[in-house]
C-alpha positions in Angstrom: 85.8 105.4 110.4 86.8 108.2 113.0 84.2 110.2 113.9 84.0 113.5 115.7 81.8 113.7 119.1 81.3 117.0 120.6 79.4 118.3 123.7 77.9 121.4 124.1 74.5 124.2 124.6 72.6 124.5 122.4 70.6 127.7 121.9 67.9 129.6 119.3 70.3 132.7 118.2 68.0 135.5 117.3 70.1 138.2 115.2 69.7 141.5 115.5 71.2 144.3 113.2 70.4 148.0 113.9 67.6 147.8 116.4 65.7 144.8 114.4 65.9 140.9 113.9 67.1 139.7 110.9 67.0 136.0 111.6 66.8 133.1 113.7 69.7 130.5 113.8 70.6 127.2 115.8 73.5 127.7 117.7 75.6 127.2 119.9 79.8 127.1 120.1 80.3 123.5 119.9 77.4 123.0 117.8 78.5 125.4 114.6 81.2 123.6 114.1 79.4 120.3 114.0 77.2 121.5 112.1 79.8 122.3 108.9 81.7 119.1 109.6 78.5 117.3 109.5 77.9 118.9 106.0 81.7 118.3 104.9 80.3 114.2 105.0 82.7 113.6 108.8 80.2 111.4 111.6 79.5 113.3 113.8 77.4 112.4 117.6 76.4 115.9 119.8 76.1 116.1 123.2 73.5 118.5 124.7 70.8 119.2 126.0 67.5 121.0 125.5 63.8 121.7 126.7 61.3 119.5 125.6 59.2 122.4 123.9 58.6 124.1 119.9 62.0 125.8 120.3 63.5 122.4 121.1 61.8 120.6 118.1 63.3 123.1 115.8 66.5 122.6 117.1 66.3 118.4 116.8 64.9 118.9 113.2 67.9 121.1 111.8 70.1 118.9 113.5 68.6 115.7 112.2 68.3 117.7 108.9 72.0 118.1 108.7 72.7 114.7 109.5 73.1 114.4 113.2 71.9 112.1 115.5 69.9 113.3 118.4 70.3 110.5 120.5 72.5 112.1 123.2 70.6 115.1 123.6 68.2 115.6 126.5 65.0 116.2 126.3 64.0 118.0 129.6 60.5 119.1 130.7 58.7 121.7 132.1 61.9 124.2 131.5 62.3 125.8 128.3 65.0 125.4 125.8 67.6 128.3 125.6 67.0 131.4 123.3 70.1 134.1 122.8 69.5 137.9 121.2 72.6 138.4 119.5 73.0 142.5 118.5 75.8 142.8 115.2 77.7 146.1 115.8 79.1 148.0 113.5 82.4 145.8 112.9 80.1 143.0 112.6 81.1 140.9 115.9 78.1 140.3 118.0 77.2 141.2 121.8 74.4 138.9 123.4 72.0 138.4 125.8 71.4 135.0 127.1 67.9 133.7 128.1 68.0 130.4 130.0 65.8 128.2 131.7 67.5 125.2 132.3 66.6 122.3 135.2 68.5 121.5 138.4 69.2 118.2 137.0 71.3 118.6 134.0 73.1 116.4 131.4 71.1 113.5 131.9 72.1 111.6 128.4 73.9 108.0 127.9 77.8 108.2 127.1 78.0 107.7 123.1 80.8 105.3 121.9 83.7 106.4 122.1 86.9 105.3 120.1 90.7 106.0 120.2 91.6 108.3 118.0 88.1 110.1 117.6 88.2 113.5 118.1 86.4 115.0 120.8 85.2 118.3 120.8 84.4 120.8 124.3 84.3 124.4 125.3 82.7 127.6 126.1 81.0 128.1 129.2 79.6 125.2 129.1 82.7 123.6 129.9 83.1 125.9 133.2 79.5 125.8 134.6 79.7 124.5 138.4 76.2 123.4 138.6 76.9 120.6 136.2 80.7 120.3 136.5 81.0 116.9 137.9 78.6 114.9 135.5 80.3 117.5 132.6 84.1 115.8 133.1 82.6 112.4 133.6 82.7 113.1 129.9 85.7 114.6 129.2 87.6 111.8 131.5 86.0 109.1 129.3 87.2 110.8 125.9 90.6 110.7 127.7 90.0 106.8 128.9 89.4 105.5 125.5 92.5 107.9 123.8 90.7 110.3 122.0 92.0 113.5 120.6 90.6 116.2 122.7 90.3 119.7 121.3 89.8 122.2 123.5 88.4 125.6 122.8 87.5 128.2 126.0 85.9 130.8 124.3 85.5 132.9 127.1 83.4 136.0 127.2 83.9 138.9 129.2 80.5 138.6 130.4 81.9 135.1 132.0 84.3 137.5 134.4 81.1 137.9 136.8 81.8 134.6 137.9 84.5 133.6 140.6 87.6 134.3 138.3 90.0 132.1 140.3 87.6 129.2 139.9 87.0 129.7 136.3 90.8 129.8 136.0 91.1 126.8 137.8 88.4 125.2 135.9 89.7 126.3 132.5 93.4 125.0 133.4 91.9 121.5 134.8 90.0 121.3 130.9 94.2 122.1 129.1 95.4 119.1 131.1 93.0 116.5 129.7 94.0 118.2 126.4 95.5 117.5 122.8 95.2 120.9 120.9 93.8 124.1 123.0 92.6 126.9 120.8 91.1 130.0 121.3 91.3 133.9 120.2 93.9 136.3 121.7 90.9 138.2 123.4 89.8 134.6 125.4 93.2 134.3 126.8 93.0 138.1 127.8 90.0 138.2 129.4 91.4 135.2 131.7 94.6 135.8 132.2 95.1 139.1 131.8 98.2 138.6 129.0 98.2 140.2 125.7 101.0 138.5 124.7 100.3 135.0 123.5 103.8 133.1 123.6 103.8 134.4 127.5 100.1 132.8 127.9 102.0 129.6 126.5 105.2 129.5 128.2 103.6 130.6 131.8 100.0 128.7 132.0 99.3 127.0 128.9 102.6 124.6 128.1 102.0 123.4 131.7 98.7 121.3 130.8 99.2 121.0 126.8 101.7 121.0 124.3 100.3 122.3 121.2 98.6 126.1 121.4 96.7 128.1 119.0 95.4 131.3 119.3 93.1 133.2 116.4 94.1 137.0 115.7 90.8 137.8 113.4 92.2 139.5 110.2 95.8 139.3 111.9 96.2 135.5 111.4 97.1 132.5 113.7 100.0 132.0 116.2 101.2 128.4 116.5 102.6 127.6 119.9 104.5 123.7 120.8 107.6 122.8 122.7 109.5 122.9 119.6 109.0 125.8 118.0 106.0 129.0 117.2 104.9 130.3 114.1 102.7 132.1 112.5 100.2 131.7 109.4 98.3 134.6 107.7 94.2 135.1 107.4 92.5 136.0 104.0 91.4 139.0 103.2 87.7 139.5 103.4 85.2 141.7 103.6 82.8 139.6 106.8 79.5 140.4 106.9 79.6 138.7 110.4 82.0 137.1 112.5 79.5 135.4 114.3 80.8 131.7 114.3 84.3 132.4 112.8 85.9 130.6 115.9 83.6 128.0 115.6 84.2 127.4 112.3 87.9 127.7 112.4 87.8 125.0 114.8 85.8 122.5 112.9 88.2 123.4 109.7 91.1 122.1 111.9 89.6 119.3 112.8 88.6 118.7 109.3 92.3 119.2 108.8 93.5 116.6 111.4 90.9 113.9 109.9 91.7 114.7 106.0 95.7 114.2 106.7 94.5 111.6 109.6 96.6 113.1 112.4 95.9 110.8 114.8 96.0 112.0 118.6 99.8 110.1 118.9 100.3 112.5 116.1 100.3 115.7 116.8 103.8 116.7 118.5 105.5 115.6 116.0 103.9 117.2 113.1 106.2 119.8 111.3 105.2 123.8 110.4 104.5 122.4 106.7 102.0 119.4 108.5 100.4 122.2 110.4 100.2 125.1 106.8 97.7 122.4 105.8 96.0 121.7 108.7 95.7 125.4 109.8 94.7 126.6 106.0 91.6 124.6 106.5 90.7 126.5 109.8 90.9 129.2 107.4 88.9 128.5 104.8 86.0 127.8 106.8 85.9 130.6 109.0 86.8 132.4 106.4 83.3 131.4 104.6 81.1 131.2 107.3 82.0 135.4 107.8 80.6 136.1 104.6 76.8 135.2 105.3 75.2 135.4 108.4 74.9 131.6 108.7 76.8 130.2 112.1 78.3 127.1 109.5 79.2 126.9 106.1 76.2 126.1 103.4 75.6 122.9 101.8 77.1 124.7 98.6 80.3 125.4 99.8 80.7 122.1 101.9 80.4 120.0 98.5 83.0 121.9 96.3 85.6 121.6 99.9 85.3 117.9 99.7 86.6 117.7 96.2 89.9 120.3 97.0 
């Protein structure tokens, strides 16, 4: 059976909504969409790392309550595990404030089996960081050894911009060259490249490294990029009570997608804009969920009535 394996941070999201905490949530980019795909019955291994402390235990129990191993996620000491503040604004997106505490020696895990045609899953930040970057695409390059799909997702934040921008560009163009599908929002490309327009972000940086290019609109729908033709598929129409994992979400839909139709990563230039309505409309289902609680993955409810559709 295919399996997904994804590697990521993994951080206590405490959320905030006018001036006071709500709730606290496991989270992490990578991780939501685990999470839901866990829950939809896919394998799924996680790679991450966190400190070995009560924050730490929480995390390993939900995770191990949902079904995921914690077997490739490192426990390190005497540094605590990451904690974010998360404040939901009025058009219920989120601003946060990271807390960190995280060792000099990082990513200190085992390599989990890897087979062709399992779908491996990076991003965020966490696939930028230069204190770990050489260990991190040890990773990466051994997904792409054994001929797994790789899905790549930068979801870059404008607080990222503090860094050296050339290198994080650099950096993000080295992770669409070891990949299959790249997917991120219109404001991830913007904040990097400075382009609104998405089919210019394809045709001048992104069709360089990888052939097949989404980009996520919000309430405005998806753009389809691949070197033989773009399109476009609409959202639904809901009323979020926070976007907080949408992306997330909508990532582990389409790789739901890819698995349910078994796309395989040989696959995926030649599938057609009806191969694509399918796999896309589950990208949109569950981000499409996941807005309307302020859960960062779908609930157990939801995940048993998908499997049956």
């Amino acid at each position: 059976m295919r399996k997904v394996i994804g590697i990521g941070e993994t951080i206590l999201d405490i959320l905030f909504e006018n001036g006071q905490p709500q709730r606290a949530v496991v989270g992490g980019s990578v991780l939501n969409g685990l999470v839901s795909l866990a829950r939809l019955g896919v394998s799924v291994t996680f790679i991450s790392e966190l400190g070995d402390d009560r924050v730490g235990d929480m995390v390993c129990d939900f995770l191990a309550g949902n079904g995921m191993t914690t077997d490739f996620i490192y426990r390190f000491e005497e540094h605590k595990s990451p904690v974010s503040l998360a404040f939901l604004g009025a058009d219920r997106s989120a601003d946060y404030v990271f807390h960190t505490d995280y060792p000099s020696e990082r990513l200190q895990m085992p390599f989990p089996k890897i087979n062709e045609d399992d779908i491996f899953v990076f991003g965020s930040f966490y696939a930028l960081d230069p204190a770990y970057r050489e260990r991190f695409l040890e990773f990466v390059k051994e997904a792409e050894r054994c001929k797994a799909l790789i899905y790549y997702d930068p979801n870059f934040r404008p607080s990222h911009k503090r860094s050296d921008m050339r290198l994080l560009r650099d950096t993000v163009t080295e992770n669409l060259s070891y990949s299959s599908i790249v997917r991120g929002s219109d404001e991830d490309f913007f904040h990097l490249f400075g382009r609104s327009d998405m089919q210019m972000v394809y045709d001048e940086v992104v069709s360089r490294y990888c052939r097949c290019f989404l980009t996520t609109h919000g309430a405005d729908g998806v753009n389809l990029f691949t070197d033989r033709f773009a399109t476009h598929f609409d959202a639904t129409s809901i009323q979020p009570l926070s976007t907080i994992g949408a992306g997330d979400n909508f990532n582990a839909g389409l790789v739901y997608g890819l698995l349910k139709y078994d796309v395989r990563r040989c696959d995926v230039h030649d599938l057609n804009r009806d191969d694509w309505e399918r796999i896309v409309r589950c990208g949109i289902d569950l981000s499409s969920e996941v807005c309307l609680s302020y859960d960062n993955y779908i609930s157990p409810e939801f995940a048993s009535k998908y499997k049956t559709i």
